[in-house]
N, C-alpha and C positions, 0 to 999 in steps of 0.2 A: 617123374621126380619133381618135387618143390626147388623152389629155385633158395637161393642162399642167401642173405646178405654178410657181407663184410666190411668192417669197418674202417674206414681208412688209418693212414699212422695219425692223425689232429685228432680222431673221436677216438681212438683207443688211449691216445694222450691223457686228452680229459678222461675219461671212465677212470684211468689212473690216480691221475689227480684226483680225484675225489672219492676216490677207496681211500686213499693215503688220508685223505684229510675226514673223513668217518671214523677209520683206526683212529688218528687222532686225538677225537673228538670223544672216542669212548674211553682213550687212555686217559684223557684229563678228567673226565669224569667219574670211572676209577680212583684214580690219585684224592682228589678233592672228597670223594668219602670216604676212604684211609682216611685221609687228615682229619675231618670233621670227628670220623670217629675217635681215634687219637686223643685230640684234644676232650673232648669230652669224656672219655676213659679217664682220663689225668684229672678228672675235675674241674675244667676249666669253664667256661662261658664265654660267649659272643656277649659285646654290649651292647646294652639295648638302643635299636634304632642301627641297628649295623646287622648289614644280608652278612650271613656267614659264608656262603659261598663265592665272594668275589676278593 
């Protein structure tokens, strides 16, 4: 038999934390191209010398 690791309850914490925070991180970036598209569907424009995504 191979032996196993386990991870304590501190690293399955973090492993958590930081699923949580990739979900996150693809929900806003998600959102942020909704909007971008949106707004650009509607006609609109970012002005010039301004990131559209911040």
């Amino acid at each position: 038999m191979t032996p196993a690791w386990v991870p304590d309850t501190e690293q399955k914490a973090m492993r958590d934390l930081t699923r949580a925070r990739d979900d996150m991180k693809t929900q806003e970036r998600k959102a942020r191209q909704q909007l971008n598209a949106f707004v650009l569907r509607h006609g609109h424009h970012w002005s010039k010398g301004r990131s559209h995504d911040t």
